[in-house]
C-alpha positions in Angstrom: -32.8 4.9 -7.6 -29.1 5.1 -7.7 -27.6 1.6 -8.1 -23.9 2.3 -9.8 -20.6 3.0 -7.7 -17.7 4.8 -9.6 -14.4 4.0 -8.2 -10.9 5.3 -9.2 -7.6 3.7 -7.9 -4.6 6.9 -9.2 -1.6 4.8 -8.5 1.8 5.0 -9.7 1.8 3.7 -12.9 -1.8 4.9 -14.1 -5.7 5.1 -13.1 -7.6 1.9 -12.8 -11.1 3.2 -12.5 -14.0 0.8 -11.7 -17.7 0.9 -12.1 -19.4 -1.8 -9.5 -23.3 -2.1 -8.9 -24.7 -1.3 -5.2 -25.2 -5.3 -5.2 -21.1 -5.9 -5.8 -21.3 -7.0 -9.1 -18.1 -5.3 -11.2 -19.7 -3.6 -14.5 -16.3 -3.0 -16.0 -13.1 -1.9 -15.8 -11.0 0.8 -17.2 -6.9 1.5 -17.2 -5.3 4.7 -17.8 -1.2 4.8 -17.6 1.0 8.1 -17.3 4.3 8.7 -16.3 6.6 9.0 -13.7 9.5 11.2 -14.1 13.2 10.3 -12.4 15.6 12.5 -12.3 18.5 12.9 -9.6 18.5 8.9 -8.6 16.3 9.4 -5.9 14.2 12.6 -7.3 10.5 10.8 -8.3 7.6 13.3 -9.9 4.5 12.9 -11.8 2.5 15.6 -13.4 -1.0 15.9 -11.7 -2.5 16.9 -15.0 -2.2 13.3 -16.1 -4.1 11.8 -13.1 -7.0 14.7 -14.1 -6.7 13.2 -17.9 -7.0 9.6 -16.7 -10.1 10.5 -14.8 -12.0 12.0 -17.3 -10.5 9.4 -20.1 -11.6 6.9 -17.9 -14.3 8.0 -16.6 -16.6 8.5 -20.1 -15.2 5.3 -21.2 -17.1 3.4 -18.1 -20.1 5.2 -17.8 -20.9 5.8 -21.5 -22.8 2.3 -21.6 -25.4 3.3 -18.4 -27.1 6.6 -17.4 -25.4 8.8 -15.3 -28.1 9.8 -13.0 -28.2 6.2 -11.5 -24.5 6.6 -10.1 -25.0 7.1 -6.3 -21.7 8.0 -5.7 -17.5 8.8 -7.0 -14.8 8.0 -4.4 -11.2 7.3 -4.5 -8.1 5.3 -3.2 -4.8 7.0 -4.2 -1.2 6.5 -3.8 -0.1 7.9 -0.4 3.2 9.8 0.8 3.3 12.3 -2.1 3.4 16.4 -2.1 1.8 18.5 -4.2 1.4 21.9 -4.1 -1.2 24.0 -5.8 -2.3 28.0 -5.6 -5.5 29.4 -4.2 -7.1 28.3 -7.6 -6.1 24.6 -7.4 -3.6 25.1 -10.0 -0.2 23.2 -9.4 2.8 25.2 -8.6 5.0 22.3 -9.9 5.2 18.5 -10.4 3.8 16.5 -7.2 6.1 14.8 -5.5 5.6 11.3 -5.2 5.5 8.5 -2.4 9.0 6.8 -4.2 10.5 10.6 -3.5 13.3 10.3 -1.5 15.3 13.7 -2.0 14.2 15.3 2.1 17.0 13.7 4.3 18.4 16.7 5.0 14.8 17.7 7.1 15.0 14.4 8.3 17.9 15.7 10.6 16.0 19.0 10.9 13.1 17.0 12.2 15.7 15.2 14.9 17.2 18.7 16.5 13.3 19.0 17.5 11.8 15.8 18.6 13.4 12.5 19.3 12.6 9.4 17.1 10.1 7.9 19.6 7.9 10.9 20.2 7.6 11.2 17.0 6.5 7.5 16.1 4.2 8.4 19.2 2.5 11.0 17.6 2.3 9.9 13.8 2.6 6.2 14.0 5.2 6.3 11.8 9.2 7.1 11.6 11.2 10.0 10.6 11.7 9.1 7.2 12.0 10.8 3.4 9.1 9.0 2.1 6.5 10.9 3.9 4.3 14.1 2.9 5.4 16.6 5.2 9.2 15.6 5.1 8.8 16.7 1.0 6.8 20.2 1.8 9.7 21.0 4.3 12.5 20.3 0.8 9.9 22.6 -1.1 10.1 25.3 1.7 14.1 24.6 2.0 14.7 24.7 -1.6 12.1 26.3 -3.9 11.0 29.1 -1.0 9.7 31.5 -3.5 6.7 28.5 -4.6 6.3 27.6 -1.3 5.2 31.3 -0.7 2.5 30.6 -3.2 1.2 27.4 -1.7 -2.1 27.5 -0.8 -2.3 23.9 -0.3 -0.4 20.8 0.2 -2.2 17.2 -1.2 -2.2 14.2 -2.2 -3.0 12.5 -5.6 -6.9 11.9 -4.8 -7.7 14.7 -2.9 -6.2 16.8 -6.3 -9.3 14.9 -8.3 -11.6 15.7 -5.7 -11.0 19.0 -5.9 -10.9 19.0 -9.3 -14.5 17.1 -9.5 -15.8 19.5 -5.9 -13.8 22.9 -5.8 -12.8 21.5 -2.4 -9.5 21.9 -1.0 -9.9 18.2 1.7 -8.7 15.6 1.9 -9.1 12.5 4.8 -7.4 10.8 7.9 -5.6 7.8 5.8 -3.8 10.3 3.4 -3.3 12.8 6.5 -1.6 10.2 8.5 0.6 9.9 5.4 1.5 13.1 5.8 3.5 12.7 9.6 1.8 16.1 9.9 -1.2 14.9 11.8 -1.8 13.6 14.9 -2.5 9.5 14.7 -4.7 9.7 18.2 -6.9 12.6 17.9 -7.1 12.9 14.3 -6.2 16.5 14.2 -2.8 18.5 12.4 -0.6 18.4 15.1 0.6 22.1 15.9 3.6 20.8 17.6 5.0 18.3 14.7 3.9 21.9 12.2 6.1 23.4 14.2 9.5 21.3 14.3 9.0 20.7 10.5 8.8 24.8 10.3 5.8 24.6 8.5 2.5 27.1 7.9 -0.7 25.4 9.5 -3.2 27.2 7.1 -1.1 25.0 3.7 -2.5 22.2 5.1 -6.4 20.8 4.0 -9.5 20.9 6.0 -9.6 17.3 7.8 -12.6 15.1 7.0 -13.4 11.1 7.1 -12.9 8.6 4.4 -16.3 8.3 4.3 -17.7 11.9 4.1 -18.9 13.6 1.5 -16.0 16.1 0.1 -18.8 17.9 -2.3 -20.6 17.2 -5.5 -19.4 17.3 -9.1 -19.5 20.8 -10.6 -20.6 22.1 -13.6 -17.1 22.1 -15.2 -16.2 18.5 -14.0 -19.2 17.7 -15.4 -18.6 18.8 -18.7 -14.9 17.4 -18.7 -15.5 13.6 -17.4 -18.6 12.6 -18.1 -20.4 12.7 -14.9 -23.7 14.4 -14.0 -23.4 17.5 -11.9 -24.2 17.4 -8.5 -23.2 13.6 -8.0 -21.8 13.0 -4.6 -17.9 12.8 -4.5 -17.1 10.4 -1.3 -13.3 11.5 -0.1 -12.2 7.7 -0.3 -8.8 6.7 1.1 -5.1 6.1 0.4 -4.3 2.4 -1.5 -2.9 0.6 1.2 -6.1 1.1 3.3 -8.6 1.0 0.8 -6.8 -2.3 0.0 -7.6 -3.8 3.4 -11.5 -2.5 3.3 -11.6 -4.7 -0.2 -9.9 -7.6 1.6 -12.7 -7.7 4.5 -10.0 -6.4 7.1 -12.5 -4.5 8.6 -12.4 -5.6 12.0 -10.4 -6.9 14.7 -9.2 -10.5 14.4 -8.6 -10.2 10.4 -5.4 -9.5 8.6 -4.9 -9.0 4.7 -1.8 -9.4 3.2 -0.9 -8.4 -0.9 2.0 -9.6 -2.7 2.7 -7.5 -5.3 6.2 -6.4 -6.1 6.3 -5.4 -2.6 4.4 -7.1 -0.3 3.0 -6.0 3.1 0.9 -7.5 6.3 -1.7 -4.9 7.7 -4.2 -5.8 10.2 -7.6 -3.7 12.1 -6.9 -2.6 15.5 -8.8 0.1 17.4 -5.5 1.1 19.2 -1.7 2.3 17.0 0.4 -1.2 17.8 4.0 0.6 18.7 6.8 -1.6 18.4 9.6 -0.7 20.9 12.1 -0.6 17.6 10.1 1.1 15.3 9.9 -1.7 12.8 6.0 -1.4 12.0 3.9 1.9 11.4 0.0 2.5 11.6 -2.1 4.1 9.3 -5.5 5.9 10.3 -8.0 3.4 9.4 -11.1 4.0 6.5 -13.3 2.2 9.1 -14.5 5.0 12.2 -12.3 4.1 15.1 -10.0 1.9 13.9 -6.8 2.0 12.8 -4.3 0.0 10.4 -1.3 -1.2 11.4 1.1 -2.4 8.7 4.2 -3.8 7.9 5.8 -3.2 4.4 8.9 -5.0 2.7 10.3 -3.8 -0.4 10.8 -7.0 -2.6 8.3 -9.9 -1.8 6.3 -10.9 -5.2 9.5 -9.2 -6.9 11.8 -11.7 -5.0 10.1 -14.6 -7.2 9.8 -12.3 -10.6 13.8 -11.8 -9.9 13.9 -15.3 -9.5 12.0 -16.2 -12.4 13.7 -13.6 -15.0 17.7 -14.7 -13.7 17.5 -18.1 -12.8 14.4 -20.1 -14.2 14.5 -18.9 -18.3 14.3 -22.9 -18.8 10.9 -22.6 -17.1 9.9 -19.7 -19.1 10.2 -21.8 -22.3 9.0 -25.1 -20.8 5.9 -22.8 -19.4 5.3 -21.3 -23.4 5.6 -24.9 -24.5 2.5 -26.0 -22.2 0.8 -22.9 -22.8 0.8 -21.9 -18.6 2.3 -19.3 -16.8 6.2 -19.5 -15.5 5.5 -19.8 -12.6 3.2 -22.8 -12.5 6.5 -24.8 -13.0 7.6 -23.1 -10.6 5.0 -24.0 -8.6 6.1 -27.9 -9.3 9.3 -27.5 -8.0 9.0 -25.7 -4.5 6.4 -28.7 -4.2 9.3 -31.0 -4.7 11.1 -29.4 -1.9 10.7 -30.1 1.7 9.9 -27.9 4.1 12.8 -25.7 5.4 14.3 -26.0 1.5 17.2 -28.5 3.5 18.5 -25.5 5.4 18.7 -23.2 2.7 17.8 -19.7 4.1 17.3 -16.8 1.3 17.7 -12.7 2.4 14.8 -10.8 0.2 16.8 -7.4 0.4 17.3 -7.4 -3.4 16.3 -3.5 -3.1 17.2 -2.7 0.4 14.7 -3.2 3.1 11.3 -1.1 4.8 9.4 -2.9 7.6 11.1 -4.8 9.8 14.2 -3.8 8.8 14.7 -0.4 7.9 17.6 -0.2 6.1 18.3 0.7 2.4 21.8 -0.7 2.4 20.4 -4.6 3.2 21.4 -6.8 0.2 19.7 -10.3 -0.8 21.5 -13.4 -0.2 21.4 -17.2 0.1 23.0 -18.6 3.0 23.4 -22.7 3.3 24.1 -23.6 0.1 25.5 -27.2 -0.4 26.5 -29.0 -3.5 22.8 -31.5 -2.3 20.6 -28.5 -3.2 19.0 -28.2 -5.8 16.5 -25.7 -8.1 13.6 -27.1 -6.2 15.3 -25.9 -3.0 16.1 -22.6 -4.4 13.0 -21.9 -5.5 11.4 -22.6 -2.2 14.0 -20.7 0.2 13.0 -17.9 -2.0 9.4 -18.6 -1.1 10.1 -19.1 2.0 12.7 -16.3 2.8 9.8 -13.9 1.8 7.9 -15.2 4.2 10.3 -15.1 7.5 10.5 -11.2 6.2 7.1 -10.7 6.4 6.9 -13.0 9.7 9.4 -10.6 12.1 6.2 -8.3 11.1 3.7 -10.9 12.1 5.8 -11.5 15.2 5.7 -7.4 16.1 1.9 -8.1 16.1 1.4 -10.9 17.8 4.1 -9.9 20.6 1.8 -6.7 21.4 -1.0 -9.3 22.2 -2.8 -8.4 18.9 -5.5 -11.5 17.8 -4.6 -13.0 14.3 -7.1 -15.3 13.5 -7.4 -15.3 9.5 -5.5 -13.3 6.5 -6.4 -12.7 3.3 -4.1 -12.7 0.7 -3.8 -11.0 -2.5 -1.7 -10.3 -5.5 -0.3 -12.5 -8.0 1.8 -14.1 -5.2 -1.9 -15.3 -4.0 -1.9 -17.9 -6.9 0.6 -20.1 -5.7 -1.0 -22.8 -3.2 2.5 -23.9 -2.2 3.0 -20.1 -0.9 0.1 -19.8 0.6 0.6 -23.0 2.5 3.9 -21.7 3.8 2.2 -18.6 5.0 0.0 -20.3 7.1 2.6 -23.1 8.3 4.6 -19.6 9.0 2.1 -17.4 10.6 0.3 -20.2 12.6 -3.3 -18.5 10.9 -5.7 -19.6 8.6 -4.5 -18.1 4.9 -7.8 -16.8 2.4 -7.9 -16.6 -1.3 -10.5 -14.5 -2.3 -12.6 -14.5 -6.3 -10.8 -11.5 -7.0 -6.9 -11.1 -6.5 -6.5 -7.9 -7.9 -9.0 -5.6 -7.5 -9.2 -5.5 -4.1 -8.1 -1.3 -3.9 -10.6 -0.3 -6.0 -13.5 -2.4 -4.5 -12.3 -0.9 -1.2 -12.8 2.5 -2.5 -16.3 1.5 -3.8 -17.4 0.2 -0.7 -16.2 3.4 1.2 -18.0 5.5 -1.2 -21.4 3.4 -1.2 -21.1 4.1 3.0 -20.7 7.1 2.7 -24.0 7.9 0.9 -25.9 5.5 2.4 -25.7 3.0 0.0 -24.7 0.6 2.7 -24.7 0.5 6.6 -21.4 -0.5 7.3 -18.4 -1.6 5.8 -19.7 -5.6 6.2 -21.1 -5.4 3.2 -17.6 -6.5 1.9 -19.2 -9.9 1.5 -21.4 -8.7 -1.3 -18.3 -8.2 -3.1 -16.0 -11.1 -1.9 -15.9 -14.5 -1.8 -13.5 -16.7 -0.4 -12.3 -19.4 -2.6 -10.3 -21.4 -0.8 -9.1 -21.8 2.6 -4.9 -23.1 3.5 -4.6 -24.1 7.4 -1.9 -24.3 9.1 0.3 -27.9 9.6 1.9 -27.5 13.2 4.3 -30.1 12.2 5.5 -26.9 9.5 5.1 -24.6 12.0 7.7 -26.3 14.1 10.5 -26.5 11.2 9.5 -22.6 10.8 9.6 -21.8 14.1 13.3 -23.5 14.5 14.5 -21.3 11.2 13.3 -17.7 12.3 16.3 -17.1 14.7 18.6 -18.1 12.2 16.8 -15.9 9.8 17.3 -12.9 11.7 20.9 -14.2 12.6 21.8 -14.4 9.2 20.7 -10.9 8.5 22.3 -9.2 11.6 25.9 -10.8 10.7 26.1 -9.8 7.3 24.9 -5.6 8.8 28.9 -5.1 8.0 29.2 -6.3 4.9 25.8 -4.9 3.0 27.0 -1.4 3.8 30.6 -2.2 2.0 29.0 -4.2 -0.9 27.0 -1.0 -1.8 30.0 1.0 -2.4 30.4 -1.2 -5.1 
């Protein structure tokens, strides 16, 4: 019988594909990189080819040690937001078109002369922005009209490997709703956003769920990654949301939260939550009937790696001295630093700002310094800033009535105890730290595809693969000091609004 689940994760800097047993035990791991191709400041590409090369590379690599009849299932999780186009024979017209694209704010005002803001958060669940899939198809139809005439399709990064496994042209609600094509409610391209962003209905991909099956390997995939023909290729889902299936946030009451470079705070609701200034957005969930609301800020693990590499080298050579990472000194010293860091507040808009703020001007500052602070407190406010950010977020949430009774967290900001600590003093919830910190996107795309062929009845199964390691509650006597510096926070960032847009001229 079946017992192996093949995973692959295509983000931005390379594959990570994983092989996991139907019993959650990882088999092994494998990492492919490519790259990513800037041109114009703001113009961000990637050639789809590599992503097929890193399959296949990958793919043999993991599987060569088992046989290939006992994998029950392939499925996905991708990087979202992106645009590529390809002809009637799944070749690509051109370069896809990334998530980190920002070259479409001319359609941005195109979209506005036919729906206001609001509808359109309404609809998609998320804001008129640059960043999103069908914002990029209307700069290739503006600007490259002869290869838009030979579209056949528009898709993401994963549903370009499932159709390079299947011969399907699919892809799923998560990557859809990345898209602002389709309709967040009914799950369905929305005819009336189509038609304000000019577009042709038919470029789009059939619609299915995360968990169906998109098709089965075919001979030629077979013969160019590894895999047995006919084995079942689950659709999978977009990172972000495969994230939170590998973090257990699978139903209501849980919220997972990863602090990477940027960080982000998502949570399982069965309804969009729409904030009355647009400063979250909701993805379509993996999990049927639910979806995924999410706040995301641009710099939160970087705020302490910016930290680290201008300000702490000392602790770099201290930490190679004792053999242990950087920032396990650095760890020492927020500890030495009381709550509240003395009043010293720290803005983490080192590369503008997303969710809550929205706005790419926003610069990083500190504001309270005194000549009675010290490292420690620097270090902490930096902590601790990262935290209020992610907290206005929290606050959307919690404002809408939505229940927030645990989070997990992961990343390699899920190390620090002293952070994790703040982030339950700060969010008033129970803070989790699972086994596995960094795997948590793949394992969600595992888990999707071992539902989807019956491997397993429901997404709970997530504790086959998980286990919480430690627990941080919340100190209400923190809490209060918290509670007392959030206005201030958001005080300090409205009266420097001015002054970020002058600074960037510089």
């Amino acid at each position: 019988m079946p017992q192996y689940l093949l995973a692959h994760d295509l983000g931005t800097s390379g594959n990570k594909a994983t092989l996991y047993t139907t019993e959650g035990k990882l088999v092994g791991s494998q990492i492919y990189s490519y790259d990513t191709h800037v041109s114009h400041a703001n113009w961000v590409e990637q050639n789809p080819d590599d992503w097929w090369k890193a399959v296949c590379v990958t793919t043999k690599n993991l599987v060569s040690s088992i046989d290939v009849k006992e994998i029950a299932a392939v499925s996905f999780s991708g990087q979202m937001m992106g645009c590529l186009c390809v002809d009637d024979r799944g070749n690509p017209l051109r370069e896809s078109l990334i998530w980190a694209d920002m070259r479409s704010t001319k359609e941005m005002e195109q979209i506005r002369a036919g729906i206001s803001d609001q509808d359109f958060y309404r609809i998609t669940g998320h804001r008129i922005s640059p960043s999103y899939g069908g914002q990029k198809l209307m700069w290739v139809k503006n600007n490259e009209p002869d290869l838009y005439r030979k579209t056949y399709k528009m898709l993401n990064a994963k549903d370009y490997i499932l159709l390079k496994l299947t011969g399907e042209f699919v892809t799923e609600y998560t990557d859809a709703s990345s898209t602002c094509l389709m309709d967040l409610g009914r799950r369905v391209w929305s005819d009336q956003l189509i038609d304000v962003m000019g577009l042709d209905k038919e470029k789009l991909p059939q619609l299915l769920a995360s968990t169906d099956i998109a098709g089965t390997v075919t001979h030629q995939a077979a013969q160019e990654c590894g895999l047995l023909e006919g084995t079942p290729v689950v659709c999978g889902g977009g990172d972000g949301v495969c994230a939170a299936v590998g973090t257990g946030c699978v139903k209501e009451g849980i919220a997972h939260s990863c602090m990477g470079t940027s960080s982000w705070i998502s949570i399982t609701t069965k309804e969009p939550v729409y904030d009355e200034e647009m400063r979250t957005f909701t993805w379509a969930h993996i999990v049927p009937g639910y979806v995924l609301p999410t706040g995301t800020m641009q710099c939160g693990g970087g705020s302490m790696s910016w930290l680290k590499n201008t300000l702490c080298q000392y602790e770099g050579v201290l930490a190679e001295q004792q053999q242990v990472s950087p920032y396990d000194i650095l760890e020492q010293e927020t500890n030495r630093s009381p709550v509240g860091a003395k009043g010293l507040l720290f803005l983490p808009y080192l590369i503008g700002e997303r969710s809550p703020r929205w706005n790419p001007h926003a610069r990083g500052a500190f504001v309270g310094l005194t000549m009675e602070h010290t490292k420690d407190d620097i270090v902490r406010a930096v902590q601790e800033g990262v935290a209020l950010n992610l907290g206005v977020v929290m606050d959307c949430f919690k404002k809408k009535g939505v229940r927030i009774d645990e989070m997990t967290l992961i990343g390699g900001g899920a190390k620090s105890r002293a952070w994790r600590q703040i982030f339950a003093d700060m969010y008033r919830c129970d803070i989790q730290k699972p086994n596995v910190l960094e795997e948590a996107t793949s394992m969600g795309a595992a888990i999707t595809g071992g539902v989807g062929v019956g491997a397993f009845d429901n997404f709970d199964v997530i504790d086959k693969f998980l286990t919480i390691e430690s627990v941080q509650h919340p100190i209400e006597e923190n809490s209060k000091v918290y509670d007392s510096l959030k206005p201030i926070f958001d005080q300090c960032y409205e009266g420097l609004t001015g002054v970020y847009e002058k600074l960037a001229a510089f």
